[in-house]
C-alpha positions in Angstrom: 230.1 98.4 178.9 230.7 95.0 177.4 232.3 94.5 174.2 228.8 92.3 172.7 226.8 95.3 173.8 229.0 98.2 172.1 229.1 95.3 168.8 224.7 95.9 169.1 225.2 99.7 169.3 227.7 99.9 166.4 225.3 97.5 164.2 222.1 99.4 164.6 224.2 103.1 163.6 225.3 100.7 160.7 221.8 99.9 160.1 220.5 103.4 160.4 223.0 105.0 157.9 222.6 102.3 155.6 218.8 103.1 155.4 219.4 107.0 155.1 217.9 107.0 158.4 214.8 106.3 156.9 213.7 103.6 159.8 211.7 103.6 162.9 212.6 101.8 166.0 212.0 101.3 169.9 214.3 99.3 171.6 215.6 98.3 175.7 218.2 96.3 176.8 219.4 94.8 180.1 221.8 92.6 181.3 222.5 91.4 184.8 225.2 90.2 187.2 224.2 86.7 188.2 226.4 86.9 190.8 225.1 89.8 192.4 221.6 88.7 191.7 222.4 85.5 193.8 224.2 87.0 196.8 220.6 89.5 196.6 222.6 92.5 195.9 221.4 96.1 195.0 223.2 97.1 191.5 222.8 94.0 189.8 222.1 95.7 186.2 225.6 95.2 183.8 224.3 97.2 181.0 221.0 99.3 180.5 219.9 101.1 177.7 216.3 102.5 176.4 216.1 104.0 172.5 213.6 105.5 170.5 214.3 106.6 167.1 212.0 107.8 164.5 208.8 110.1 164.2 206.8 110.2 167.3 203.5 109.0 165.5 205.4 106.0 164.3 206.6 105.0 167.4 202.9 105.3 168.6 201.6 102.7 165.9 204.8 100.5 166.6 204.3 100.6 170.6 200.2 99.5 170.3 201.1 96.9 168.4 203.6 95.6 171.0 201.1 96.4 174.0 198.3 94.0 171.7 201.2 91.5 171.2 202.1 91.3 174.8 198.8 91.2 176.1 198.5 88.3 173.3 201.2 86.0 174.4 200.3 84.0 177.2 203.6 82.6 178.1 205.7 83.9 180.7 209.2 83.9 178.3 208.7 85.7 175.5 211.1 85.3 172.6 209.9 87.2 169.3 
């Protein structure tokens, strides 16, 4: 796992128990090999993570809002 993604990890425990765990959040990250996407390769994924944390009805309300926001945006980068 590379060092910037274990820093990510460690901030958003930080950020948890500095809220008392009182926070909601759905998150995914992904990073590939360039090299191995070029040469067409099979495993090109580095690192790859999915989290959820929070009440279940929360994350519901949290992941319509990103469905309406990405049905929204008409650009094929997004960057929010």
């Amino acid at each position: 796992m590379q060092k910037e993604f274990k820093n990510l990890l460690n901030a958003i425990d930080k950020w948890n128990r500095k809220n008392e765990e009182n926070i909601c959040f759905i998150g995914a990250f992904v990073s590939f090999d360039q090299k191995k996407l070029e040469k067409d390769e099979d495993d090109v994924v580095m690192d790859n993570i999915c989290m959820a944390y929070g009440y279940k009805d929360t994350m519901k309300i949290l992941l319509n809002e990103l469905i309406k926001r990405f049905e929204k945006d008409k650009r094929t980068f997004i960057n929010w």
